[in-house]
C-alpha positions as CSV (number, residue, x, y, z in Angstrom):
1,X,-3.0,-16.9,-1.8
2,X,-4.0,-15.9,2.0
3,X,-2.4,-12.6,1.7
4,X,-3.2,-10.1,-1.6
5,X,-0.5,-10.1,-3.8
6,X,0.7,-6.7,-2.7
7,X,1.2,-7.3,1.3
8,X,3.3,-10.0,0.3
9,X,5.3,-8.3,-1.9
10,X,5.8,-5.5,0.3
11,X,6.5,-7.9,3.4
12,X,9.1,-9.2,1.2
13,X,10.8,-6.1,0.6
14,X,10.7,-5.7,4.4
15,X,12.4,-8.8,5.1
16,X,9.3,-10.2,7.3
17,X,8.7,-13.6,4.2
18,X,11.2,-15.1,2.2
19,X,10.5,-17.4,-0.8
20,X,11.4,-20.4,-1.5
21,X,10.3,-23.5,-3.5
22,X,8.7,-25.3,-0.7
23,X,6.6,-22.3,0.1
24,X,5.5,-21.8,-3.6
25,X,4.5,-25.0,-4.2
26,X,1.2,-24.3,-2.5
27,X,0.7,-21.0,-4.7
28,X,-1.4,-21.5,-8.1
29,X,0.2,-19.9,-11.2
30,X,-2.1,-16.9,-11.4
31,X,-1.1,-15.9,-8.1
32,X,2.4,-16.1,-8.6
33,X,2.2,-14.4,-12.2
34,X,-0.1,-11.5,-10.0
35,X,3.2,-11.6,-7.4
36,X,5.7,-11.0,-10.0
37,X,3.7,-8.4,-10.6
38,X,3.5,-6.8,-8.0
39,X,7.3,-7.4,-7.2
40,X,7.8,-5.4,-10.3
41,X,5.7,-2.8,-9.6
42,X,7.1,-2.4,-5.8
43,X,10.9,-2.2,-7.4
44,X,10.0,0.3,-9.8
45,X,8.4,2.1,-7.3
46,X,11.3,2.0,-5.4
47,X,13.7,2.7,-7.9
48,X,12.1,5.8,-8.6
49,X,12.7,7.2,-4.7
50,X,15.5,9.6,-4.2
51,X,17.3,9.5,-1.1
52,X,19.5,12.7,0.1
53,X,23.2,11.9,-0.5
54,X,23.9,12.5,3.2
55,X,21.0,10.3,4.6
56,X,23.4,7.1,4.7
57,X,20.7,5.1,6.8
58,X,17.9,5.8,4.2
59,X,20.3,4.7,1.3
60,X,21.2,1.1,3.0
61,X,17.1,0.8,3.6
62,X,16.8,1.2,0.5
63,X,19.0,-0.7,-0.7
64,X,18.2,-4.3,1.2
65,X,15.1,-3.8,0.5
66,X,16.1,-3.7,-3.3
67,X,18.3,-6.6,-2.8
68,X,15.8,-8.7,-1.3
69,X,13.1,-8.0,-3.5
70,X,15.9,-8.9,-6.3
71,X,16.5,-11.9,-4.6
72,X,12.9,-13.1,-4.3
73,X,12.4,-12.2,-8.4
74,X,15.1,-14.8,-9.0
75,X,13.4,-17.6,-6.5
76,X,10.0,-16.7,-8.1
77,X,11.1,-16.8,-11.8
78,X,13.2,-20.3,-11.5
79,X,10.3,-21.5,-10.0
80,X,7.3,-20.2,-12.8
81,X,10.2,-22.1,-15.3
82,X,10.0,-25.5,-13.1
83,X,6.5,-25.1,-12.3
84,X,4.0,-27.7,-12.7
85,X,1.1,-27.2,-15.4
């Protein structure tokens, strides 16, 4: 992986990389077991922030970035079940 696990997790929860099969067939299976990981980690992490109830713009960040690091941990887990040995 060019990029640590972590700074591509984190640009996926920005919106700045999106996954996709084509761009994890390059990608060995440690490094996309140390990204699920790390996409773990950064949703938990996330999970855990609280957001004041009136701050509506910091509640919709919040929540794309959950949805698109949802989104990437369905891409990334169909492809560790179609992934070559």
């Amino acid at each position: 992986m060019a990029t640590p696990a972590w700074k591509m997790a984190a640009d996926l929860s920005e919106g700045y990389v999106t996954l996709n099969p084509v761009s994890l067939k390059k990608y060995e299976r440690h490094e996309v077991d140390a990204l699920a990981k790390e996409l773990e980690k950064l949703v938990r992490d996330l999970r855990a922030q609280t957001v004041p109830q009136d701050d509506a713009e910091a509640s919709q960040t919040k929540n794309r970035k959950l949805l698109r690091l949802s989104q990437a941990t369905v891409v990334l887990n169909s492809w560790r079940i179609r992934m070559p040995k």
